[in-house]
C-alpha positions, 0 to 999 in steps of 0.5 A: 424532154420538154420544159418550160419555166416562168423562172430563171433557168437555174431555178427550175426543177427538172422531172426526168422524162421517167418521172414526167411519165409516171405523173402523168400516168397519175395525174390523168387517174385523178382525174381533173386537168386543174392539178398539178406536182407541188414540190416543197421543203419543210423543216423535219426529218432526220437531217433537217429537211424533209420533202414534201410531194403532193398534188394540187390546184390552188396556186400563190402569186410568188409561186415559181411554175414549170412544165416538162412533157406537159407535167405542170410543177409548182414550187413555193418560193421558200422551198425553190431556193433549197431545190435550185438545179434539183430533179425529180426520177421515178424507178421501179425495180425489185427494190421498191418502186418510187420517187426520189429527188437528186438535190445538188444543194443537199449536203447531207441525206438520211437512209430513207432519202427522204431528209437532207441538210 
């Protein structure tokens, strides 16, 4: 896995070499190398936070940026406070396949895995 980070290492997000795989597999079925992940954290769910996941091309000055196996991720500062030493895995089985964020700072999740407080 290789990542790059125009912040401080203890701020990166990271993607898992599965994860960077899979965006990448996504992202060239879009299309247009201008996008990238954006990672965020808004207020909701049913532990207080939810993520948000999505991809995007418009990017804010304070935007904390990094790569992994060339999968561009953006993280608006507000959020990368609340995702300090998170990571991003991808797995496909029987279960279902998809996404999930490991997030250390999260103190409480909900079944779906989708909020956290």
């Amino acid at each position: 896995m290789s990542t790059t980070s125009t912040s401080s290492p203890t701020e990166t997000f990271v993607l898992t070499d599965v994860a960077a795989a899979k965006l990448s597999e996504l992202l060239e079925q879009e299309g247009n190398a201008e996008l990238f992940l954006r990672v965020a954290v808004r207020p909701g769910g049913c532990s207080g936070f939810s993520y948000e996941m999505f991809f995007d091309s418009e990017l804010a000055d304070d935007d904390v940026q990094s790569s992994t196996d060339g999968v561009k991720v953006v993280i608006d500062p507000a959020s990368a406070s609340l995702l300090v030493g998170a990571s991003l895995d991808y797995k496909d089985g029987l279960q279902g396949a998809g996404f999930s964020i490991n997030n250390p700072n999260a103190t409480r999740t909900c079944g779906c895995g989708q909020s956290f407080s």
